[in-house]
N, C-alpha and C positions, 0 to 999 in steps of 0.2 A: 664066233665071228659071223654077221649075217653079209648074206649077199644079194645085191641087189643088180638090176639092169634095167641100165639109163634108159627112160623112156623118151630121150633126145638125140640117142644112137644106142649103137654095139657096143657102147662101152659096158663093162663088168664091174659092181664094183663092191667092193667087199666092207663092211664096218666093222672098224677095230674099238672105235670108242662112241659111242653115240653120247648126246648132251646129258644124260643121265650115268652110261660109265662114266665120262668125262671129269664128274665134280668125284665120282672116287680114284677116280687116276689122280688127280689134283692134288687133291686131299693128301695121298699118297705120300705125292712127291714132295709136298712142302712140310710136312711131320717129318722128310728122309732129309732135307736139305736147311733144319732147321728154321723155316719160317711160319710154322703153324699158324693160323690166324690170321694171314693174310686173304684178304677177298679180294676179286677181281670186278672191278670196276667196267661195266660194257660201251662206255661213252666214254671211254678215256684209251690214251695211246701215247707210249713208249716212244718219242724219235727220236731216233740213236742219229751220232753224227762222229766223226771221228775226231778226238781232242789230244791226245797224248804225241801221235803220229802226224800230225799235221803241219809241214812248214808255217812261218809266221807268215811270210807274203800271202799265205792263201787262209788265214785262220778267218778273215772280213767277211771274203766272198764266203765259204763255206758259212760260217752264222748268217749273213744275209740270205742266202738260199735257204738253211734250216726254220730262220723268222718266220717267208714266203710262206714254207710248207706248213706249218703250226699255223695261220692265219689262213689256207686253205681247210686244214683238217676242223678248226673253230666253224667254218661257214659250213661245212657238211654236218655241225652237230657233234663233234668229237674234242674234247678237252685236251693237252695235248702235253705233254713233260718231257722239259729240254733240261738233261743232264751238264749241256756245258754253260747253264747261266745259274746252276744249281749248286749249294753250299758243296755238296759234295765232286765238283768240277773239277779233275787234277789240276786247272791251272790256278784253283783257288783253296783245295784241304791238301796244301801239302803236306804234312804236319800228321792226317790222317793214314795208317797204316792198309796195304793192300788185304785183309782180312773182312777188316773195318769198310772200306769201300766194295767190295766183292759182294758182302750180304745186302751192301744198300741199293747199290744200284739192282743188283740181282730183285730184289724186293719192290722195286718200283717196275721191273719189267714183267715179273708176274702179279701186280696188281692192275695191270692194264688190259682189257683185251684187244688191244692192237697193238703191232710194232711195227713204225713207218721208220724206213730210211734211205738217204739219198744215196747209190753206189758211186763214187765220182774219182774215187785216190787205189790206185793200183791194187792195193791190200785196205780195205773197209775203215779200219779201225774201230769197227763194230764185230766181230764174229764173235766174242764169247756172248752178247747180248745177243744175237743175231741165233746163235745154236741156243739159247735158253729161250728165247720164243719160240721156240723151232719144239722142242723136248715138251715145251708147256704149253701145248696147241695155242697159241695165239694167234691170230688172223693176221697175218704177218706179209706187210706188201714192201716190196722192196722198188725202187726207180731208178731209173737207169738214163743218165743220156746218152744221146744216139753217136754225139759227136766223139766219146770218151768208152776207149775199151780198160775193161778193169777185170778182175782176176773171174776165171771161169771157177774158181772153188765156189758156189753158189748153193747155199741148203737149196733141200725141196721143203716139200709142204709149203712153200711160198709164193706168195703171187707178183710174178716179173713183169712190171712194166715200162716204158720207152716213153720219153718225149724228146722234143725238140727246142722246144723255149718253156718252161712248166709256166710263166707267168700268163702267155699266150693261148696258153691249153687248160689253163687252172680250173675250169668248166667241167672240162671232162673231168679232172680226176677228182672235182665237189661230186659227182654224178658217182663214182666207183665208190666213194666212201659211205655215199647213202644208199646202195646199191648193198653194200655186205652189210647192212647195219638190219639189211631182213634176214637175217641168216644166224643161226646160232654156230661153233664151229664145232667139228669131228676131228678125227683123225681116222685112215684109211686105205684101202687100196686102188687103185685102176687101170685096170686090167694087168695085175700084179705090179705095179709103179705107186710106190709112197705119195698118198695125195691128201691135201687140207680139205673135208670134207666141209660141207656145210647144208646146215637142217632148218627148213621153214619150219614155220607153226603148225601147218597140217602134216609134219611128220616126214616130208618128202626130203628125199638128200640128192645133193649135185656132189658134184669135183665142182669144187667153188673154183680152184684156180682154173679149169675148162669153163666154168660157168662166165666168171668176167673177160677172161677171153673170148666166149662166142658174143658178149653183151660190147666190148670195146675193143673190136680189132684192130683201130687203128693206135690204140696204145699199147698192143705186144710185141714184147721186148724179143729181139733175136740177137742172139751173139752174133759182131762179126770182128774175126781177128784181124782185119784190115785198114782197122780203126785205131788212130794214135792210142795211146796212154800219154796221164800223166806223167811228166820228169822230176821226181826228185832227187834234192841235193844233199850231199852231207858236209855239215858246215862245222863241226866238230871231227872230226878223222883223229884228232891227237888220241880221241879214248881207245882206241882199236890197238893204241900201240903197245 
């Protein structure tokens, strides 16, 4: 494991996978998880959105919001695969068994190298896609709004950030998405804290998630538990009985 120190501070920081271990960590993993043969695509991106857990009343605005971000992530250069408008969409392969859907989706999330996702419903309904970005270093940014507190179980190696209206701010986050697209990703440490590393071309490596933090502070995300949550309702109860 090499170690490095940040020439932007005191940070320490150690590499566990640089862009060369990285394609045999990869390799690794997808010969162990049965998907040999998948490549990852570096202009394309995985946005996960939650479809199974989702009341109807809010099923509109969530895919309106998901459309938004997929036509943000298009103007920064990044292609962008929406699983709930996708044959394999639980509201549309029922039919399909959870095995059957597991390797598919799983197989589009590591042929991506990003995973964007909107946090907005108490529990995600993304964390098994959300820990397979996470395990498959993928440059994984997650969004948060300011107005809406949602569950602090949060991977690291992720890059958290906050807005207030995304349509209003959609500038800035066209700016963060071409902003990593100089960067190839690691995996790593800083100052012994799990961090998503990332490597220019001339070799230099940041804490990418420090990196667009110090590049866009006015989109870092801070928990605050003072902030609603959503309410959801249960409109079937009979099954419980």
């Amino acid at each position: 494991m090499n170690i490095k120190k940040s020439t932007l501070s005191k940070d320490v920081i150690k590499i566990d996978k640089n862009p060369q271990d990285r394609k045999i960590y990869l390799k690794e993993l997808l010969d162990r998880d049965g998907l040999t043969g998948i490549k990852e695509n570096p202009k394309s991106a995985y946005c996960a959105l939650s479809l199974t857990s989702t009341p109807e009343n809010l099923k509109n605005s969530i895919k309106t919001k998901q459309r938004f971000l997929m036509e943000l992530l298009a103007r920064a250069g990044i292609t962008a695969y929406d699983p709930g408008s996708s044959p394999t969409s639980p509201d549309l392969a029922l039919k399909m068994g959870p095995e059957e859907i597991y390797r598919i989706d799983k197989s589009k999330v590591v042929s991506s190298r990003y995973f964007v996702s909107l946090d907005l419903l108490p529990s995600t309904g993304t964390g098994v896609e959300a820990e397979t970005a996470r395990v498959y270093n993928r440059i994984s940014v997650m969004l948060h709004d300011r107005k809406i507190r949602t569950s602090r179980m949060q991977p690291n190696r992720t890059i958290h950030l906050a807005f207030d209206d995304l349509v209003k701010e959609a500038e800035d986050f066209i700016d963060v998405f071409r902003f990593l697209q100089e960067f190839e990703p690691g995996i790593g440490f800083t100052n012994k804290i799990p961090s998503l590393l990332g490597f220019r071309k001339d070799s230099s490596v940041v804490d990418l998630e420090k990196e667009v933090y110090k590049n866009f502070p006015h989109l870092v995300y801070v928990y605050d538990g003072n902030v609603s949550n959503v309410k959801l309702t249960c409109e079937n109860i009979e099954l419980f009985s």
